[in-house]
N, C-alpha and C positions, 0 to 999 in steps of 0.2 A: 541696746540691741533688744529688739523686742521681737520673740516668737509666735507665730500665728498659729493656733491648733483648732480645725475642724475647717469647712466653707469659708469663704465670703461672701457673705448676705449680699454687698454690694456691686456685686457682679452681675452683669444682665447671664441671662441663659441664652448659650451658644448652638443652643437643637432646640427643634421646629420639630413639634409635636404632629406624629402623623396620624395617630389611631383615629383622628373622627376623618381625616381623607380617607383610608383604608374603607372604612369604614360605608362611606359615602359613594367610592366606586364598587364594592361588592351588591349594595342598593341598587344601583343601577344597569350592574350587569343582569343583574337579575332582571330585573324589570326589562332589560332589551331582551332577554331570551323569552320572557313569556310574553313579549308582543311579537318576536319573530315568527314565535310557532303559531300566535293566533292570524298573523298575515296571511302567514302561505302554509297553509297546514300539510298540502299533498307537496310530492316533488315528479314531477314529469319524468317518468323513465319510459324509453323504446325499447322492452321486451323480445326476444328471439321470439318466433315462431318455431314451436315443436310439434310432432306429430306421436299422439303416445302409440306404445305399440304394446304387447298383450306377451305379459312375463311370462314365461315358461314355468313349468310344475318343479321343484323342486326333487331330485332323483331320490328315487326309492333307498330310503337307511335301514340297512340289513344289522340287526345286532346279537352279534355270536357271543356269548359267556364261557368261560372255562373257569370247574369252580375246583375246588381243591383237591375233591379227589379224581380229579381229570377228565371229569365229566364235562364234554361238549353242548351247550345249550342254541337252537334257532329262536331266535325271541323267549319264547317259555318253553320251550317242545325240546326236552333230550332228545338227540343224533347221535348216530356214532360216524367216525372218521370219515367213513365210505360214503353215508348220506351227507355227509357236510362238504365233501368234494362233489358229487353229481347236484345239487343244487346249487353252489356256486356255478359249476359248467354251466345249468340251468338259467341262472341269472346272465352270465356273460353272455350266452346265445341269443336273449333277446335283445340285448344292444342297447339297452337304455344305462350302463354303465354304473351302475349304484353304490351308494356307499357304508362299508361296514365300518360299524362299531363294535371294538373287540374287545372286550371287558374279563378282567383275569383278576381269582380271587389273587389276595397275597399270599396263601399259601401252594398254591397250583404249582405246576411242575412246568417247568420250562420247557422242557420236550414237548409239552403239548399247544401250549403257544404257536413256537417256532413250527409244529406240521398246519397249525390253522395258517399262519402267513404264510406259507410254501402250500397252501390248497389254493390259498387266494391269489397267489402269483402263479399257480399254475393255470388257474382258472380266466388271466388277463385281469382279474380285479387290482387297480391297483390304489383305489381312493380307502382307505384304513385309514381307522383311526384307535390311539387306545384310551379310551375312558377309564375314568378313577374318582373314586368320592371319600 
């Protein structure tokens, strides 16, 4: 009884070596892609017809601050409560509807907050926003 340890040399090979086919088609693909796009370089498309039309201005951004010690700011210009409600009126009466940005230090009093939203909902303004950095 005799034991065989390792191959048989004398065995054909039962796989068929693919790496130079592989190989041979990645060649080719290639080569068909860079003569497809030298054939036909454009591609015929029928485009809609639009007609542009003339964008509208962007509404005026009103930006009210409230800073810690409860000081009411218009852009850079300190107000107090009464001018910061008759100027909102003031904006809402012209109708172009604008929008605030309401920026409130972090240590500011929420009472004063809460009367700028309740000036700006009294006033019809209803586009607020609150800014933070």
């Amino acid at each position: 009884m005799a034991f065989q340890l390792g191959d048989d040399d004398a065995q054909g090979m039962n796989e068929m070596n693919l790496i130079p086919l592989i190989d041979i088609m990645l060649v080719l693909m290639i080569i068909f892609l860079l003569t497809a796009t030298v054939l036909n370089p454009t591609v015929p498309l029928t485009l809609p017809k639009t007609t542009a039309s003339m964008n509208e201005q962007p509404p005026e951004v009103i930006q009210v601050s409230v800073d810690k010690d409860a000081g009411i700011f218009w852009d850079s210009d300190p107000i107090s409560m009464e001018e910061l409600q008759s100027r909102l009126a003031a904006e809402s009466a012209k109708g172009n509807d604008p929008s605030i940005q309401l920026r409130a230090d972090k240590d500011s009093k929420y009472d004063t907050v809460a009367q700028v939203l309740a000036a700006a909902s009294q006033a019809g303004l209803s586009k607020i926003a609150f800014v933070n950095e």
